[in-house]
KOLVO-598035 format. One record per residue: residue number from 0; residue in three letters; x, z, y of N, C-alpha, C, O in turn. Coordinates in steps of 0.001 Angstrom, whole numbers, plus 524288, in hexadecimal, padded with zeros to 5 digits. Layout:
N
NUM  ALA  X  Z  Y  X  Z  Y  X  Z  Y  X  Z  Y
...
END
This chain:
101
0  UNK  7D99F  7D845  806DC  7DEAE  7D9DC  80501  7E2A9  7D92D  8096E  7E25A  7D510  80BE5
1  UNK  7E5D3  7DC21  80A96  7E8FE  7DD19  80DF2  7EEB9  7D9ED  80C03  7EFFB  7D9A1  80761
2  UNK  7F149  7D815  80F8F  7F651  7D2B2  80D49  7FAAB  7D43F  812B1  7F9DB  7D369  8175B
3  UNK  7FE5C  7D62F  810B9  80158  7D6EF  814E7  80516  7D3D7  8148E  806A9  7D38B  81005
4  UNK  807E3  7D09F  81835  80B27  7CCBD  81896  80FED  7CD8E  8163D  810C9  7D1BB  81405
5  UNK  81395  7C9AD  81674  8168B  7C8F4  8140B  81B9D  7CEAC  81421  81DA6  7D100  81072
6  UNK  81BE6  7CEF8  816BB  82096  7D423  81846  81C69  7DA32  8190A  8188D  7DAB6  81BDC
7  UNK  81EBB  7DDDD  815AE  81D80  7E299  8169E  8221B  7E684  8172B  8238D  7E95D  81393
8  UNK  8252B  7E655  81E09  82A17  7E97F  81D5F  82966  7ED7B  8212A  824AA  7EE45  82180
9  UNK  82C27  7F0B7  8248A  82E5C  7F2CF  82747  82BDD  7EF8B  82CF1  82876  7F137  82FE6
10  UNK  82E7C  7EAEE  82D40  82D23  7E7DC  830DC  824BD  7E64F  831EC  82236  7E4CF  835BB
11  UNK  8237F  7E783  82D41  81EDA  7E586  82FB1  81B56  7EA1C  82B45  81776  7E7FC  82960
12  UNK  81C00  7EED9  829C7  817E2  7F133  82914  8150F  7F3F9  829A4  8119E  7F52F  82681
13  UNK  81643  7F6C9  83071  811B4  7F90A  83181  80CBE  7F57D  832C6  807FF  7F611  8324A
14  UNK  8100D  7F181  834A4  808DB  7EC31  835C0  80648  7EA56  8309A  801AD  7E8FF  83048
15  UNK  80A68  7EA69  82BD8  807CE  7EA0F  8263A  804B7  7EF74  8259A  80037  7EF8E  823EA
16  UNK  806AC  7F2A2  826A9  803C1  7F7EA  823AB  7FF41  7F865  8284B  7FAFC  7F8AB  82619
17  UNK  7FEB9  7F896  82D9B  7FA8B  7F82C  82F42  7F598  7F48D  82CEA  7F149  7F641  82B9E
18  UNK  7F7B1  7EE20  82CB0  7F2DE  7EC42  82A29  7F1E8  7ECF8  82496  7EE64  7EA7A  82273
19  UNK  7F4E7  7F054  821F3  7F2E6  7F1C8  81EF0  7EEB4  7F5AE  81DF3  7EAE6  7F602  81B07
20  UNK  7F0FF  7F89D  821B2  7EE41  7FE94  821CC  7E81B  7FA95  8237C  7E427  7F9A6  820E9
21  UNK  7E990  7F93B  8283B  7E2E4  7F4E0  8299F  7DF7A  7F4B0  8247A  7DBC4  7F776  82331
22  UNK  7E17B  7F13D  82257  7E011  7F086  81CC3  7DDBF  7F2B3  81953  7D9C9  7F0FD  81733
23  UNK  7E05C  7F790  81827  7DE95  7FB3F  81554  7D8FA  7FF31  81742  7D5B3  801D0  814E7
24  UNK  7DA5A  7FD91  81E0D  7D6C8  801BA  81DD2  7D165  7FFC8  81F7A  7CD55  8024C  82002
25  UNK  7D2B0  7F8C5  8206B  7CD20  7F5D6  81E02  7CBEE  7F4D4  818EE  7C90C  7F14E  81763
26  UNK  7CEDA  7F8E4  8159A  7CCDC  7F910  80F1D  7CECD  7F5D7  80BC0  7CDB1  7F53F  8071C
27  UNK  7D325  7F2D0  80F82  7D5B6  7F0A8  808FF  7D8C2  7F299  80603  7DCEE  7F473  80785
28  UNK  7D6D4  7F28C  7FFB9  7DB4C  7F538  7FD44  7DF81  7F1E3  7F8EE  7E13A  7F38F  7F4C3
29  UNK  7E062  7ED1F  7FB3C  7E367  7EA6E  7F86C  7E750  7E906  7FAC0  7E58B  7E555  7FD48
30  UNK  7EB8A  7E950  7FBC5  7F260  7E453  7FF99  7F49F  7E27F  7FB41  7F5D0  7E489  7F711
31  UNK  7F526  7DC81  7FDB8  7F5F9  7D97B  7FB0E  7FAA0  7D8C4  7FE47  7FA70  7D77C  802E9
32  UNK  7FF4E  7D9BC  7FB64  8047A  7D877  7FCAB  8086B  7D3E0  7FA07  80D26  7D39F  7FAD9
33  UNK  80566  7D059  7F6B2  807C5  7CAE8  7F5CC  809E5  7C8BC  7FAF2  80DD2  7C5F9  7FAA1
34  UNK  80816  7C982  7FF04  80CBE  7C4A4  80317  8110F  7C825  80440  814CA  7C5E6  80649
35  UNK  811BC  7CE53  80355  81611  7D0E0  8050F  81B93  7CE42  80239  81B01  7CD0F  7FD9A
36  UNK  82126  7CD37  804BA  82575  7CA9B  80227  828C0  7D097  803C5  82B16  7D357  80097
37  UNK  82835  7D199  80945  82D5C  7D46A  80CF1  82B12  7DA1D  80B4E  82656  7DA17  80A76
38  UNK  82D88  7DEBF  80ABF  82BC6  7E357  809A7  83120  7E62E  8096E  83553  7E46B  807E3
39  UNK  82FA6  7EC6C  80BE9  8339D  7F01E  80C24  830C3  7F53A  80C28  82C19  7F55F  80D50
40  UNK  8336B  7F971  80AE7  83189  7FEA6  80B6C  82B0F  7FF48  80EE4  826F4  80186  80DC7
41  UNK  82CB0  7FC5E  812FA  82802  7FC41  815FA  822DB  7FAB1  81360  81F53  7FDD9  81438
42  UNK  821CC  7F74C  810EF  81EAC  7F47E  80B86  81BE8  7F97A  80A08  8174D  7F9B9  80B63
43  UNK  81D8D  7FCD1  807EA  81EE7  8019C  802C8  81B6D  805E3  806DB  8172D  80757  80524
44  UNK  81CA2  80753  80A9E  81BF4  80979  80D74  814F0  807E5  81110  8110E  80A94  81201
45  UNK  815EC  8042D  811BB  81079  80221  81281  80C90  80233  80F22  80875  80472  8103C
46  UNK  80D22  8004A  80B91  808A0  7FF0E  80619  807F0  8065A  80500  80387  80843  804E3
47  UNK  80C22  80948  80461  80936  80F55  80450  80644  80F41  808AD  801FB  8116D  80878
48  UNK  807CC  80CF7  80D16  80249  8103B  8120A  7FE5F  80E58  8109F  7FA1C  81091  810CA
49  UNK  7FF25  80A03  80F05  7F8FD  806A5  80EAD  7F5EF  80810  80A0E  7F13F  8075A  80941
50  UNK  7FA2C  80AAA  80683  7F762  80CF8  80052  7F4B4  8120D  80363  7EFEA  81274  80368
51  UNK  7F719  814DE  80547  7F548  818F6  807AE  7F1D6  818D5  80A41  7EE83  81C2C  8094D
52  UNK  7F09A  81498  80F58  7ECF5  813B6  81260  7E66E  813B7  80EA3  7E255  815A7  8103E
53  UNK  7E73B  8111C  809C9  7E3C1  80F5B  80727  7E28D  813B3  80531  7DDF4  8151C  80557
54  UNK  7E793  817C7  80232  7E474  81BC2  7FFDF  7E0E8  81E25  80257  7DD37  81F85  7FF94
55  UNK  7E088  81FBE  80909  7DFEF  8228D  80CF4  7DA3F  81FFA  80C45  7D710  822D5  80A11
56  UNK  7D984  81DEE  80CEA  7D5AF  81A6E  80C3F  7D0F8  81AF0  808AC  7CC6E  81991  80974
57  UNK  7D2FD  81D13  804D9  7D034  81D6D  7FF2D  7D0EC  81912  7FC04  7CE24  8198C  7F81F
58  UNK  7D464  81377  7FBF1  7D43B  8106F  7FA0D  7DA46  80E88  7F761  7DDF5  80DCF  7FA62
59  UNK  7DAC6  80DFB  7F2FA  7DFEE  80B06  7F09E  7E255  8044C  7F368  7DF96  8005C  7F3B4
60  UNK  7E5FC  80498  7F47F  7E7E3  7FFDD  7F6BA  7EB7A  7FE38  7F1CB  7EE7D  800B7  7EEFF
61  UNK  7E980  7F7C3  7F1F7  7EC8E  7F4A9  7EC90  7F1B0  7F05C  7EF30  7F0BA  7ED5D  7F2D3
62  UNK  7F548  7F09C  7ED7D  7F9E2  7ED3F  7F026  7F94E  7EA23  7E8F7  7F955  7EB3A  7E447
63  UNK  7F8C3  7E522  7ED65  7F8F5  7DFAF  7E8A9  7FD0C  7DD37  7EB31  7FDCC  7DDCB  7EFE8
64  UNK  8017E  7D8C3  7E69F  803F0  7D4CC  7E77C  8088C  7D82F  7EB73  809FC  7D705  7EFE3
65  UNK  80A31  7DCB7  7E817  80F0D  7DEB3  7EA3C  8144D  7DC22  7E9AD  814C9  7DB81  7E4EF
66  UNK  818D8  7DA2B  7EC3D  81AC0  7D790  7ED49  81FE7  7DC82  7EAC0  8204C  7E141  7EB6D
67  UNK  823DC  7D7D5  7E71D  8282C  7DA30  7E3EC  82B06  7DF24  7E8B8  82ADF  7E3E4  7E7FB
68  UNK  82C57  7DDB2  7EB4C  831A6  7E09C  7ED15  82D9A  7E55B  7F008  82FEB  7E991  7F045
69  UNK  828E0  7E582  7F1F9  825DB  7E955  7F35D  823FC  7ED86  7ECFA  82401  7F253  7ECB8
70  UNK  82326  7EB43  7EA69  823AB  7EDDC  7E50B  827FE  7F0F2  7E4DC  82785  7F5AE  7E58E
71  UNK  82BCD  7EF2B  7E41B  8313C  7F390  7E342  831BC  7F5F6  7E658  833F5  7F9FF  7E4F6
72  UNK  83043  7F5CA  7ECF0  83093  7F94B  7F092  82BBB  7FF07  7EFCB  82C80  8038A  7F142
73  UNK  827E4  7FD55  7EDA1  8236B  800E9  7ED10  825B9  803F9  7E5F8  8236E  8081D  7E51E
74  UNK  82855  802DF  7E2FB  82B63  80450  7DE90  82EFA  80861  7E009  82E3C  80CF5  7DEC6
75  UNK  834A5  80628  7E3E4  838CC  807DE  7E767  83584  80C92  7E936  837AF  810D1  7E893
76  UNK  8318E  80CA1  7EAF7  8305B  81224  7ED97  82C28  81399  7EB96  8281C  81478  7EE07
77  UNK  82CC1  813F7  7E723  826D5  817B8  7E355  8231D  817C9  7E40F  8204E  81AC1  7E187
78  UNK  820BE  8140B  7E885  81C4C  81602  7E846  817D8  81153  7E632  81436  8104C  7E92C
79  UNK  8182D  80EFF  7E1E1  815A6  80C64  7DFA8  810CD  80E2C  7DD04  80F26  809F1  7DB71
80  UNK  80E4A  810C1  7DBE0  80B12  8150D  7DA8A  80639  816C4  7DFC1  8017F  81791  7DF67
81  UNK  80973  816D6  7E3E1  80795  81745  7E98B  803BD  81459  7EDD7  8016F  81547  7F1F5
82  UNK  804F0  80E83  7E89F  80479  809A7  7ECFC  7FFAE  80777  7E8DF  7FD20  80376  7E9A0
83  UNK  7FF0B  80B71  7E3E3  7FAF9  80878  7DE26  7F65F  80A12  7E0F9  7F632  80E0C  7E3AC
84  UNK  7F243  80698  7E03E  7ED11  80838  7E11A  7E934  80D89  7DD40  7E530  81012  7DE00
85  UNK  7ECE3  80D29  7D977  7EABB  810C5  7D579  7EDEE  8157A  7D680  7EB8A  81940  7D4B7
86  UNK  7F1D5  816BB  7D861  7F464  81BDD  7DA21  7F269  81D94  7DEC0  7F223  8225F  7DF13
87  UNK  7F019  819C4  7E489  7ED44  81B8C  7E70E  7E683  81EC8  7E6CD  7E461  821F6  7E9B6
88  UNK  7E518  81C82  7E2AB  7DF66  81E91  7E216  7E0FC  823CF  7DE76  7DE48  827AE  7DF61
89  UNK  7E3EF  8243B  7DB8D  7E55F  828B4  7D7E3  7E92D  82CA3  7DBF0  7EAAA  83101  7DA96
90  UNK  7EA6A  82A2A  7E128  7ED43  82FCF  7E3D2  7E912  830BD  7E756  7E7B7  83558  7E720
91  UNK  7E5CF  82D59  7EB5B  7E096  82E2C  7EAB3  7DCF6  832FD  7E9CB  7DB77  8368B  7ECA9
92  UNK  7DBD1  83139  7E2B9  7D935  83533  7E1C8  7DC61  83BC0  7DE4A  7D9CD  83F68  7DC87
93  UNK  7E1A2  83B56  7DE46  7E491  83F85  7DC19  7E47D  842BA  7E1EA  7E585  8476B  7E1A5
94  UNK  7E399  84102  7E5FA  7E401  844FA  7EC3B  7DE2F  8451B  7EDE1  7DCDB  848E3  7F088
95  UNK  7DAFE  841ED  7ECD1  7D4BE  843AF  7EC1F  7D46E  84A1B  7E9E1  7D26C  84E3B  7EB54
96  UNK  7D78E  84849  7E5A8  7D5BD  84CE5  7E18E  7D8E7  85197  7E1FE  7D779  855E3  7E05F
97  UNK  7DE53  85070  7E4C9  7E093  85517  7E655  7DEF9  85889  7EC2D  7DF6C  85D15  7EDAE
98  UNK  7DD7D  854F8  7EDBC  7DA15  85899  7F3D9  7D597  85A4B  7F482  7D3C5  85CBC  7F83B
99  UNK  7D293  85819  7EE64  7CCDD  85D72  7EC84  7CDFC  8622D  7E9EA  7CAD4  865C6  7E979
100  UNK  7D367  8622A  7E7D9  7D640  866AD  7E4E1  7D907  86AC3  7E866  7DB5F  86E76  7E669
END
């Protein structure tokens, strides 16, 4: 499981989203974001690449122990739905099924 430190901002997330991406693409599909406190747009922005990275992948990525004020930021910008493990396997297979059509 992948644990990214305490701050996920501006200031430090392309080196978060790199070891993440690492991560993912040694097959983990779980981040565990309980030690995150510090978070900004940048946060929001990352966790889609890394949702994305995973879809790319063929695999759903699960964010556990999401941290309050990163919640309302992923709310604040709609895309909560984006970041579900169950909306990734169902967009997945709704573009499976639209590019045999």
């Amino acid at each position: 499981m992948f644990r990214p430190s305490h701050s996920l901002t501006v200031g430090n997330a392309k080196v978060t989203l790199e070891e993440g991406l690492r991560a993912i693409a040694g097959g983990e599909t779980e981040i565990d974001l309980s030690d995150v406190v510090a978070v900004d747009s940048a946060a929001v922005a990352t966790l889609l690449a890394w949702q994305c990275a995973a879809l790319n992948q063929g695999h759903s990525l699960h964010f556990s122990s999401l941290p309050a004020n990163l919640e309302s930021l992923i709310d604040l910008y709609g895309v909560t739905e984006l970041l579900s493990p169950a909306t990734v396997v169902v967009a997945a297979s709704t573009q499976a099924n639209t590019q045999h059509h």
